[in-house]
N, CA, C and O atoms as a GROMACS GRO file, in nm:
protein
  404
    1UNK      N    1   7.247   3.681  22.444
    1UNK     CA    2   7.217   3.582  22.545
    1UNK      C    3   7.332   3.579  22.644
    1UNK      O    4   7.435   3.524  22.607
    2UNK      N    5   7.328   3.632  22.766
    2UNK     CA    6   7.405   3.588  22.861
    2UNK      C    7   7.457   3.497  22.860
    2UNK      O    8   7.388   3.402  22.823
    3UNK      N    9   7.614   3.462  22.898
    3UNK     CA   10   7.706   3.381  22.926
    3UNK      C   11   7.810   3.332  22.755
    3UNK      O   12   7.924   3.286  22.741
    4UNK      N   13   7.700   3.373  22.651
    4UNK     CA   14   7.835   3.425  22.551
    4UNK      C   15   7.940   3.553  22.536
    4UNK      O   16   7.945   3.650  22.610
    5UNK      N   17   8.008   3.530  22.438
    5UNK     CA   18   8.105   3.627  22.478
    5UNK      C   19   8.041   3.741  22.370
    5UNK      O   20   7.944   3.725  22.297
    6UNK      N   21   8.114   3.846  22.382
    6UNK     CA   22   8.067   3.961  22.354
    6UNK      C   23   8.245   4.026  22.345
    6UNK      O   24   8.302   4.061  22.448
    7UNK      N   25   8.304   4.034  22.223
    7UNK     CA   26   8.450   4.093  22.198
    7UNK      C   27   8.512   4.032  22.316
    7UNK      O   28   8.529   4.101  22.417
    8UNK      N   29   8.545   3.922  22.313
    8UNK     CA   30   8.620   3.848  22.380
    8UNK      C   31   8.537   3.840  22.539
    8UNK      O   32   8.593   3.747  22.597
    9UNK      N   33   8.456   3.884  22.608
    9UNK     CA   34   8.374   3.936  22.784
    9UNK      C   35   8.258   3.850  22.734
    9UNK      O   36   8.195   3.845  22.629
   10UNK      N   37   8.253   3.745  22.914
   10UNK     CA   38   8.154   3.689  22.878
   10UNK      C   39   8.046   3.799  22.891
   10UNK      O   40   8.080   3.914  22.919
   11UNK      N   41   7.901   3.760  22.869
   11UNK     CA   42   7.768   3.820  22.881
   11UNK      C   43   7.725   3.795  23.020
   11UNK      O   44   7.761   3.691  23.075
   12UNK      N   45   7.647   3.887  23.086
   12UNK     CA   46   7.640   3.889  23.191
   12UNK      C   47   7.452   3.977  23.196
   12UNK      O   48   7.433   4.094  23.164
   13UNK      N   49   7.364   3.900  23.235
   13UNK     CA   50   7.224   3.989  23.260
   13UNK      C   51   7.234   4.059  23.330
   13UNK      O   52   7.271   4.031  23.444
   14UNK      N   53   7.201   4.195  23.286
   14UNK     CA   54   7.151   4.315  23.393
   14UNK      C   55   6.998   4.364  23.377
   14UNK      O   56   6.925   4.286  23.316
   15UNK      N   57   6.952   4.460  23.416
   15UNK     CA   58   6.863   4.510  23.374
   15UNK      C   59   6.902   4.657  23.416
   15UNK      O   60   6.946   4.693  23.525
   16UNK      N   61   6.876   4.735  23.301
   16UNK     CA   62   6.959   4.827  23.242
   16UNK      C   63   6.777   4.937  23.361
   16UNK      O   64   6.779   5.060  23.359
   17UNK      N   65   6.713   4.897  23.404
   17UNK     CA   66   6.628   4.984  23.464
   17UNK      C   67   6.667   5.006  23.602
   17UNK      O   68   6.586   5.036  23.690
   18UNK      N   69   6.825   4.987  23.625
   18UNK     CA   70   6.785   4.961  23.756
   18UNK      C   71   6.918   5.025  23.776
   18UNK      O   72   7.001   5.004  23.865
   19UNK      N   73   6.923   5.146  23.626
   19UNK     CA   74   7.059   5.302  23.679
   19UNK      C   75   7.043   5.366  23.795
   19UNK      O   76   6.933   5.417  23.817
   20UNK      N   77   7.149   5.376  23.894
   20UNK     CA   78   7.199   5.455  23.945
   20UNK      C   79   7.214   5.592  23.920
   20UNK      O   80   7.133   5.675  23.962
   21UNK      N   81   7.343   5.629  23.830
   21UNK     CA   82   7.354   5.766  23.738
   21UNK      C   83   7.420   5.686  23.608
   21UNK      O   84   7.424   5.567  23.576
   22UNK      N   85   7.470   5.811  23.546
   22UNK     CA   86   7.511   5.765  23.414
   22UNK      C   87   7.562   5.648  23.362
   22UNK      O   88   7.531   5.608  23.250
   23UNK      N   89   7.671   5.566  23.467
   23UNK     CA   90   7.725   5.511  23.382
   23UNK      C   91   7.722   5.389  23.488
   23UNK      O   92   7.818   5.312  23.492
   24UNK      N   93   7.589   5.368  23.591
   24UNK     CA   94   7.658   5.273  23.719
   24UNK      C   95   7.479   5.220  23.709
   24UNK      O   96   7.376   5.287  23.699
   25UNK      N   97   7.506   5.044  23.718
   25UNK     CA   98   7.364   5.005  23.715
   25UNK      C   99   7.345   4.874  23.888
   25UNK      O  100   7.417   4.775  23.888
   26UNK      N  101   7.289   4.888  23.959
   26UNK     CA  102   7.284   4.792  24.068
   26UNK      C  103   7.266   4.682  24.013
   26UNK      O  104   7.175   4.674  23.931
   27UNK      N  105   7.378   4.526  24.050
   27UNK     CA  106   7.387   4.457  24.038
   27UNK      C  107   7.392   4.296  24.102
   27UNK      O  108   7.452   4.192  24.072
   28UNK      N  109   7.277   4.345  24.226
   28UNK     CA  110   7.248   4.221  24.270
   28UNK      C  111   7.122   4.168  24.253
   28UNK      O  112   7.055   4.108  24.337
   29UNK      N  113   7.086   4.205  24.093
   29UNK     CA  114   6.965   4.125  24.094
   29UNK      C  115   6.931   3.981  24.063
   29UNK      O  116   7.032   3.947  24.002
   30UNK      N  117   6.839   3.859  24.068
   30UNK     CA  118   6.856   3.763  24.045
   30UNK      C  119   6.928   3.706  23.878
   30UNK      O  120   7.002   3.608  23.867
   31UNK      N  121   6.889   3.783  23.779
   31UNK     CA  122   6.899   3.759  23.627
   31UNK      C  123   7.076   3.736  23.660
   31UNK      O  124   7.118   3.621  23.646
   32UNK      N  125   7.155   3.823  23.696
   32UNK     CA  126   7.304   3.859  23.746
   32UNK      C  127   7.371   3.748  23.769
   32UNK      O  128   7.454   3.675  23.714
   33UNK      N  129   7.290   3.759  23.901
   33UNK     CA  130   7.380   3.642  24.013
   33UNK      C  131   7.342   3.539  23.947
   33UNK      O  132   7.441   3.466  23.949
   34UNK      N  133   7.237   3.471  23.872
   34UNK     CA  134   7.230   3.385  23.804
   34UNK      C  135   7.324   3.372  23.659
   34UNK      O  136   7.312   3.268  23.594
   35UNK      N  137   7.394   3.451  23.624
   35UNK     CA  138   7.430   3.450  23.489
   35UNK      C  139   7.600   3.385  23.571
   35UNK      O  140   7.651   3.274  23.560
   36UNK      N  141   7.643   3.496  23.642
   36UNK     CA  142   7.796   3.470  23.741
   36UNK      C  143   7.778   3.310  23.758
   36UNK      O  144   7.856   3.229  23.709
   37UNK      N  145   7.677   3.280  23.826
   37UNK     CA  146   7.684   3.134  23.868
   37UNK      C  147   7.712   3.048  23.751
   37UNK      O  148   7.819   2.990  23.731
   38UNK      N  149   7.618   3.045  23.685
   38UNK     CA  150   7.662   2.986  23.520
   38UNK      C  151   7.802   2.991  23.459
   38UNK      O  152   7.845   2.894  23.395
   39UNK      N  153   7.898   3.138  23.485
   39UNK     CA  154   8.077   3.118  23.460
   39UNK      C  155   8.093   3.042  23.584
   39UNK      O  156   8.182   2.958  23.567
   40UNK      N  157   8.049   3.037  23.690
   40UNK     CA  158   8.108   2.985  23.820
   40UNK      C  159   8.208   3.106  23.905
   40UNK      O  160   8.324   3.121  23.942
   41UNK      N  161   8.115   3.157  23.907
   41UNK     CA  162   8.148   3.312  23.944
   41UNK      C  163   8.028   3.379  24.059
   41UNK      O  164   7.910   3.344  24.058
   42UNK      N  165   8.073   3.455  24.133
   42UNK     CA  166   8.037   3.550  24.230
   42UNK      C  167   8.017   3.702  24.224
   42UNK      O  168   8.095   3.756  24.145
   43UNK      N  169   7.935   3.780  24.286
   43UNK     CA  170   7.964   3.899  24.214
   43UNK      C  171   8.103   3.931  24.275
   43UNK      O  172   8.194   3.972  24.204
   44UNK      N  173   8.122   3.908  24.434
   44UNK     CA  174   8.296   3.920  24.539
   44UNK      C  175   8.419   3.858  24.435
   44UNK      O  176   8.530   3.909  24.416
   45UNK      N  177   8.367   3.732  24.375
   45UNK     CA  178   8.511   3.695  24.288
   45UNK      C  179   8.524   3.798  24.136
   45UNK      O  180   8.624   3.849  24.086
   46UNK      N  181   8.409   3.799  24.103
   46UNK     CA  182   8.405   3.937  23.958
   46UNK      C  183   8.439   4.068  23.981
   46UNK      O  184   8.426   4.149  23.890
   47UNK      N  185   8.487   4.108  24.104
   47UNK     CA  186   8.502   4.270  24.103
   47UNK      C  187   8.630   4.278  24.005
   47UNK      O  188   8.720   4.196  24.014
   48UNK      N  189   8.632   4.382  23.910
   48UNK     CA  190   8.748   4.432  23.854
   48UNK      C  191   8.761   4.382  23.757
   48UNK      O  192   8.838   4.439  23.679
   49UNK      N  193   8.688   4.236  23.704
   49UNK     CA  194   8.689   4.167  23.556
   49UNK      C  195   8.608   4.251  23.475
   49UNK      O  196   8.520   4.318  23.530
   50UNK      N  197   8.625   4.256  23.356
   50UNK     CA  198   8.571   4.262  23.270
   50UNK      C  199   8.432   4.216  23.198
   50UNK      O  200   8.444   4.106  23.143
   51UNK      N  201   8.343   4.256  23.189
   51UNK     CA  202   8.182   4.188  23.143
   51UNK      C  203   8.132   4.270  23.029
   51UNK      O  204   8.147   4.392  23.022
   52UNK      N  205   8.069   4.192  22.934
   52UNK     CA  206   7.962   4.229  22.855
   52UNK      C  207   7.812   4.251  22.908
   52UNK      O  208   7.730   4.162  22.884
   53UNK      N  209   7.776   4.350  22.970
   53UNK     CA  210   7.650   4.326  23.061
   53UNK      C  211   7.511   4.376  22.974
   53UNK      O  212   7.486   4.496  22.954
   54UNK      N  213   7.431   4.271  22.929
   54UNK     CA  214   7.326   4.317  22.853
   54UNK      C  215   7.199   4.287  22.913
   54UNK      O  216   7.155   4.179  22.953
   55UNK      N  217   7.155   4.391  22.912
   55UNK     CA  218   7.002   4.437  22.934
   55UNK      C  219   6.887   4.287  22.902
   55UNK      O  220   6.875   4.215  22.803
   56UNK      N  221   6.815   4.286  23.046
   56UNK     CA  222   6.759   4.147  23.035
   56UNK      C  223   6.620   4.196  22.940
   56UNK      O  224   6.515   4.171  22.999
   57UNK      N  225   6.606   4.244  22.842
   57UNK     CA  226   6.465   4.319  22.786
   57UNK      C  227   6.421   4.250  22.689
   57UNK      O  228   6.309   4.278  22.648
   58UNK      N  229   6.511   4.122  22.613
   58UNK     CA  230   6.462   4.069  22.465
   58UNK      C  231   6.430   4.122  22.408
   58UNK      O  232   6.318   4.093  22.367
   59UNK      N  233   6.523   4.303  22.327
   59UNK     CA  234   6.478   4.341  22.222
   59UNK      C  235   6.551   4.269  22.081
   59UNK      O  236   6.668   4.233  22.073
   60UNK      N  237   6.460   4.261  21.986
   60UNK     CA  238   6.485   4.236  21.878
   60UNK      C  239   6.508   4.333  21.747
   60UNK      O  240   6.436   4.433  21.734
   61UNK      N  241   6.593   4.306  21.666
   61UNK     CA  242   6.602   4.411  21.540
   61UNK      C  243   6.505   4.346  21.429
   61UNK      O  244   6.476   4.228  21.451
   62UNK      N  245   6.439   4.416  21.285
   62UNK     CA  246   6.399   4.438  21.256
   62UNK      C  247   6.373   4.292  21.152
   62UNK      O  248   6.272   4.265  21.087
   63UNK      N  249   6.508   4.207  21.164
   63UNK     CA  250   6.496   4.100  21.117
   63UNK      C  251   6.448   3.987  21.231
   63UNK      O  252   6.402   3.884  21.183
   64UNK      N  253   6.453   3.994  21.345
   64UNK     CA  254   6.414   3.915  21.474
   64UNK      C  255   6.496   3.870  21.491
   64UNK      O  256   6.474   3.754  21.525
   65UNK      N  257   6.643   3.904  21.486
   65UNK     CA  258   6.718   3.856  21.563
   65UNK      C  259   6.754   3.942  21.683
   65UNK      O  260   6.720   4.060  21.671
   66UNK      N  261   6.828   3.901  21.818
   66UNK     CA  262   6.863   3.934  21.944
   66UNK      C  263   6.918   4.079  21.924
   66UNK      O  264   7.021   4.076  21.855
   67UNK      N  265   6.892   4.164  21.950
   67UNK     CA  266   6.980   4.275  21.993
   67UNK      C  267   6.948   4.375  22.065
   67UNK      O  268   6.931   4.493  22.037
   68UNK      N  269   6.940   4.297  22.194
   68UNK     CA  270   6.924   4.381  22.326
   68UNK      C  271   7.064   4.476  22.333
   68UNK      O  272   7.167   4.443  22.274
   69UNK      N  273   7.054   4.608  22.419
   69UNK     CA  274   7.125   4.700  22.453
   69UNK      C  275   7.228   4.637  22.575
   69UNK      O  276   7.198   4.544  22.650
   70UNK      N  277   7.364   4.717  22.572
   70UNK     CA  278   7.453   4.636  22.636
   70UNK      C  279   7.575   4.740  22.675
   70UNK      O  280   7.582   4.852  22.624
   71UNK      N  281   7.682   4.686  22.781
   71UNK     CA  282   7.785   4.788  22.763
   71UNK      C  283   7.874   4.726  22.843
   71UNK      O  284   7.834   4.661  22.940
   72UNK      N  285   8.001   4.736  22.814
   72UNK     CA  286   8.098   4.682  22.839
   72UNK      C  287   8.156   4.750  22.996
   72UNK      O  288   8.179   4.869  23.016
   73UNK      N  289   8.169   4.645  23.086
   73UNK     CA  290   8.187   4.747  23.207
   73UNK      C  291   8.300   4.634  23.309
   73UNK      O  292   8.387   4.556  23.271
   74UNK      N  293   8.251   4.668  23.451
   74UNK     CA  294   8.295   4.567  23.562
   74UNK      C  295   8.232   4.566  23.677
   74UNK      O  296   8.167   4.670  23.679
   75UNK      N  297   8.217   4.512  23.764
   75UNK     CA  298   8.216   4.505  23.886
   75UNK      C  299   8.284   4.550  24.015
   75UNK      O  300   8.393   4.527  24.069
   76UNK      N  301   8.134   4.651  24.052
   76UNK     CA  302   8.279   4.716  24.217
   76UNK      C  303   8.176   4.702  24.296
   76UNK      O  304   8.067   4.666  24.253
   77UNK      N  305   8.206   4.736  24.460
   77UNK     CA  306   8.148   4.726  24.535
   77UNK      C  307   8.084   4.877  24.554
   77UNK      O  308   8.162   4.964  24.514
   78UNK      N  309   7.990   4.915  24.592
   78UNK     CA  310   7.961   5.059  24.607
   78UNK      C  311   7.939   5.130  24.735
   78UNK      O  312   7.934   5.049  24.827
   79UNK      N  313   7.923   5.264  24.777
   79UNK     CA  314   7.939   5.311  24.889
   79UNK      C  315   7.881   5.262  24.975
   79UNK      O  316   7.937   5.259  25.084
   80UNK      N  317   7.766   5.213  24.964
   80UNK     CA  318   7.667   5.175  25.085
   80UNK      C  319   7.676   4.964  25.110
   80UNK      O  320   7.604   4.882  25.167
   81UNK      N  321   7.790   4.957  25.038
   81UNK     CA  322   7.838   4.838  25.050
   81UNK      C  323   7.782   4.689  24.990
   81UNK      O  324   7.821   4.575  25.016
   82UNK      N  325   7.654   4.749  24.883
   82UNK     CA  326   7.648   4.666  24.776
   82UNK      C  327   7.735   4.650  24.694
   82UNK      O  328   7.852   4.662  24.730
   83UNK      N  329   7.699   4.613  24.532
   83UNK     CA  330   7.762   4.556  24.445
   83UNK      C  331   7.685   4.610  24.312
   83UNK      O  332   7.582   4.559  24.269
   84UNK      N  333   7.750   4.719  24.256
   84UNK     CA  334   7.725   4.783  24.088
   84UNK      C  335   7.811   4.756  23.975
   84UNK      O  336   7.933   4.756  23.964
   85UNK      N  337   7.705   4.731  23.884
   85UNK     CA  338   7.817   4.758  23.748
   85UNK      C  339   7.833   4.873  23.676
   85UNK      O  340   7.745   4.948  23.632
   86UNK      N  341   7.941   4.880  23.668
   86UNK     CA  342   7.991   5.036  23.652
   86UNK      C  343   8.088   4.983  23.473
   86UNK      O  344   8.179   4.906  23.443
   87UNK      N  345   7.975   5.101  23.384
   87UNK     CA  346   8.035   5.118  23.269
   87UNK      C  347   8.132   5.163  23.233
   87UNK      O  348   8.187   5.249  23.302
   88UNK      N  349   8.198   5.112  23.085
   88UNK     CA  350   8.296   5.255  23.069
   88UNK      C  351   8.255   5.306  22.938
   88UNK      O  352   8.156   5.278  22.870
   89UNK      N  353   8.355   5.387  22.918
   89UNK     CA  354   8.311   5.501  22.832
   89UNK      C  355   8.234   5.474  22.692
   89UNK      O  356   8.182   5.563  22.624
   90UNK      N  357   8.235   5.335  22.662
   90UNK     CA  358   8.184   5.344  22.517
   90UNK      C  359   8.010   5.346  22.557
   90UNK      O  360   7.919   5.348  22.474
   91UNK      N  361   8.001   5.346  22.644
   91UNK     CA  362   7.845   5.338  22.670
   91UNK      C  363   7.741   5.263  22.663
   91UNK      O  364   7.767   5.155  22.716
   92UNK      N  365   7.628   5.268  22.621
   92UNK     CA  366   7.519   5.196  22.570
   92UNK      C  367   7.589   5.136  22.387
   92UNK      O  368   7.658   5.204  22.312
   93UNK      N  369   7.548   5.018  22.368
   93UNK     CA  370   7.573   4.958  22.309
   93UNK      C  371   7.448   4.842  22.212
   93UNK      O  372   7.367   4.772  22.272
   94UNK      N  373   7.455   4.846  22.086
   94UNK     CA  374   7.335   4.705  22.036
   94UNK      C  375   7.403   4.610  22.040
   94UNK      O  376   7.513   4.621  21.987
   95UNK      N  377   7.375   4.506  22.088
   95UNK     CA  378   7.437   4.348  22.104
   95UNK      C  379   7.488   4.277  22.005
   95UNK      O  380   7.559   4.178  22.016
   96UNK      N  381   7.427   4.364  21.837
   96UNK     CA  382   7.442   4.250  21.752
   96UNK      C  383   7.562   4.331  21.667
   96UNK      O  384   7.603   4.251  21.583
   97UNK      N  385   7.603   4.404  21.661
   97UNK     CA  386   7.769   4.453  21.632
   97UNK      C  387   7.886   4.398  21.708
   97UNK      O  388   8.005   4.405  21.675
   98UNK      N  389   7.840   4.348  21.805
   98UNK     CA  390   7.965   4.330  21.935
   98UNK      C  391   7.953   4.165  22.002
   98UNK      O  392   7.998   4.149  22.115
   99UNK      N  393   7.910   4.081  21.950
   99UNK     CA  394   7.940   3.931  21.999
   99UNK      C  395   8.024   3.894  21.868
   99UNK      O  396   8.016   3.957  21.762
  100UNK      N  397   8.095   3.797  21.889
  100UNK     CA  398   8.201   3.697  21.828
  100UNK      C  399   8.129   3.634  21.783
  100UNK      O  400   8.030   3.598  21.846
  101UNK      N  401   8.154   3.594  21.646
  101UNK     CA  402   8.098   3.547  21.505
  101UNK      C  403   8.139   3.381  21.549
  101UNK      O  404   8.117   3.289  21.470
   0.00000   0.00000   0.00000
């Protein structure tokens, strides 16, 4: 669920359909800018922080609990002068190994 933390990064909605290339997802969609607003945040004040950004899809594991896909990234501005989240290397991620107990 967006706006908990996730290894210390709050959660942040993306929708993981909306890659660029490998590792860069466009990030001005409403789910987003709605999640930022909720820290009291911008995507202009988030460039360069740190986020848990998980996939707005409500998948569930096998017991029904939450574990949408996710990946630890940040915020930059991109060439054509929007705003992407750009992963790093650990990649795609399940949600329910990686939030704070």
């Amino acid at each position: 669920m967006p706006g908990h933390a996730s290894l210390g990064f709050p959660e942040v909605a993306i929708d993981l359909n909306t890659r660029v290339d490998r590792n860069t997802y466009m990030a001005g969609l409403p789910c987003t800018l709605a999640s930022l607003q909720s820290l009291g945040l911008t995507l202009e004040t988030s460039i360069g922080k740190k986020f848990a950004f998980v996939d707005i899809s409500g998948t569930v594991n096998d017991s029904g609990a939450p574990d949408d896909l996710m990946f630890y990234g940040v915020f930059a501005r991109s060439d054509d002068g929007g705003y992407v989240a750009l992963g790093d290397t650990s990649g795609l991620l399940y949600r329910s190994g990686h939030v704070d107990a």
